[in-house]
N, C-alpha and C positions, 0 to 999 in steps of 0.2 A: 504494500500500500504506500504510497505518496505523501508526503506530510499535506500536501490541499488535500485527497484524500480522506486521509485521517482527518483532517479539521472539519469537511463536511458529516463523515460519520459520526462525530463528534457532537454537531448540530443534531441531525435528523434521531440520531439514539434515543434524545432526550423527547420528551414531552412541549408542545408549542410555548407551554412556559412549565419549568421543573417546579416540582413541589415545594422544594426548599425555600426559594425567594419568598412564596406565597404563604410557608409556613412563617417567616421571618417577618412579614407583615402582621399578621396575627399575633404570633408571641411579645413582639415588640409593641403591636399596639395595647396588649393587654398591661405590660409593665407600666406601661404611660397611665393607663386607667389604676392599674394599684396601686402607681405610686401618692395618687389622691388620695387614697384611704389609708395609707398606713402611717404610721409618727414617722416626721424624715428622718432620725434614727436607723431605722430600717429600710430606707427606700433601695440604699446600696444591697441589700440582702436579698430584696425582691429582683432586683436588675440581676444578682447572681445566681441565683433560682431559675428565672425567666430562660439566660442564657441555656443553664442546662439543661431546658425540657424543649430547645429547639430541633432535638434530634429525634427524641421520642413523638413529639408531634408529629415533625417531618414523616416520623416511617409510617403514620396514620396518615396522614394527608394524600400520601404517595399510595396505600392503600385503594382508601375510597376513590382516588383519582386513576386506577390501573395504572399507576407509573412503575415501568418494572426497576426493581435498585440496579440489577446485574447489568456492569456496561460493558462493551463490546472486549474482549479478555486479549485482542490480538492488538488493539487500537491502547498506544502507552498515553497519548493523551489521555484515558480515562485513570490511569496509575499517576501519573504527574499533580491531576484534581485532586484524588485522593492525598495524595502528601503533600499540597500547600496547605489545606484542609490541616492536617500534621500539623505543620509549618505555625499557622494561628493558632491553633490551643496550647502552643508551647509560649505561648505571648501572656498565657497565665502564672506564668515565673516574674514577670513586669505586674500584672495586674492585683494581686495579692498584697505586695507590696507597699503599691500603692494605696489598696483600700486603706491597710492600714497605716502607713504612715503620712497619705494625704489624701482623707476619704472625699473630697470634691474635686479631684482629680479622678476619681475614679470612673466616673459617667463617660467622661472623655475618652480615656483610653478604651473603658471598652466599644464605644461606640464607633473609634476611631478602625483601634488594631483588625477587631475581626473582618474588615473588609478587603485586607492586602491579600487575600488569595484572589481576588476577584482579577489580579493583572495578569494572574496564571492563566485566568478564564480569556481575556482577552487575545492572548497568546495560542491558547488552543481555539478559537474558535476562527481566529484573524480577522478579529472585528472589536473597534475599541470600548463596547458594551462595559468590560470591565473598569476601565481606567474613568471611563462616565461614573460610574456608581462608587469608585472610590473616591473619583475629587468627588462629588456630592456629596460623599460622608463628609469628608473631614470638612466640607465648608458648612454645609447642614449643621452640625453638629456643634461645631465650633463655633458658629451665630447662634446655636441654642444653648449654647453651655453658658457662654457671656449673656444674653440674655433675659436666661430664667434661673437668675440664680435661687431663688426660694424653691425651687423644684427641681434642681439638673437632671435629675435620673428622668424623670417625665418629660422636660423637653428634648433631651436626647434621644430615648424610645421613642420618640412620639417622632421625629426627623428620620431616624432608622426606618422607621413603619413606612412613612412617605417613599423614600431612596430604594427601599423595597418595589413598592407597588410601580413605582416609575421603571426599575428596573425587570420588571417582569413586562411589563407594555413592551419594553424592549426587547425583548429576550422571543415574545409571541411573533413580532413584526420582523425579526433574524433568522426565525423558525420557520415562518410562510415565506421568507426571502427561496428560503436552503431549498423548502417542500418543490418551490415551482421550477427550479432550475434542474433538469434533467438526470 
């Protein structure tokens, strides 16, 4: 196979928009809504909760939506996804840290770091989808962080959510690009 190839298989494998993004609107918008009800004490607690049921959700979502997880075993683009995926949960060695020894930084990074695999995505798909949704984090995120400071974890999920949904619009209209081309 061809690295175009492989980066069309890549596209077509997936679903017109994967579950994940659309899982990560959900979860994200959920912490935005918890973080109103909980003491801000806790809001960082929720934000780290939230993070780790974005995979458990995900595999339900991918579920009810028939998205099969198994991607193509010959296509290494799909192994390269998987370990930048690696690559950002090892960003939990920064983020831990952080919470505790600068818990209002902590909204930040997480809102910022988890989205650096998405240039892997970019690279495998050869299309700049990726690097769109990562500067969007970090600008989203960063005008929400400065901004709401009586709530950061909620204005940050609540930017995630959006860069989310924007990013899946994207990702359906790369999808119907891939589907018509021969």
């Amino acid at each position: 196979m061809t690295f175009e190839e492989m980066q069309v298989d890549f596209i077509r494998s997936r679903p017109r928009v994967p579950s994940l993004p659309i899982t990560g609107a959900i979860v994200y918008s959920a912490i935005a809504m918890l973080s109103l009800a909980v003491a801000p004490t806790h809001r960082n607690f929720v934000l780290f909760l939230g993070f780790w049921t974005i995979m458990p959700v995900g595999a339900l979502v991918m579920k009810l939506r028939g998205e099969r997880a198994a991607p193509n075993p010959t296509n290494p683009l799909f192994r390269l996804a998987a370990l930048a995926r690696v690559m950002v949960l090892s960003t939990w060695a920064i983020h831990i840290p952080v919470w505790i020894c600068a818990p209002d930084l902590f909204p930040l990074t997480v809102g910022i770091a988890f989205a650096l695999h998405w240039v892997v995505l970019t690279w495998s798909m050869g299309n700049p989808v990726g690097l769109i949704h990562l500067g969007m984090r970090i600008v989203f995120v960063l005008t929400a962080w400065h901004l709401c400071p009586g709530n950061r974890v909620g204005a940050v999920a609540l930017v995630v959510a959006a860069t989310y949904l924007i990013s899946a619009i994207q990702l359906d209209r790369i999808h119907r690009a891939a589907a018509a081309v021969p």
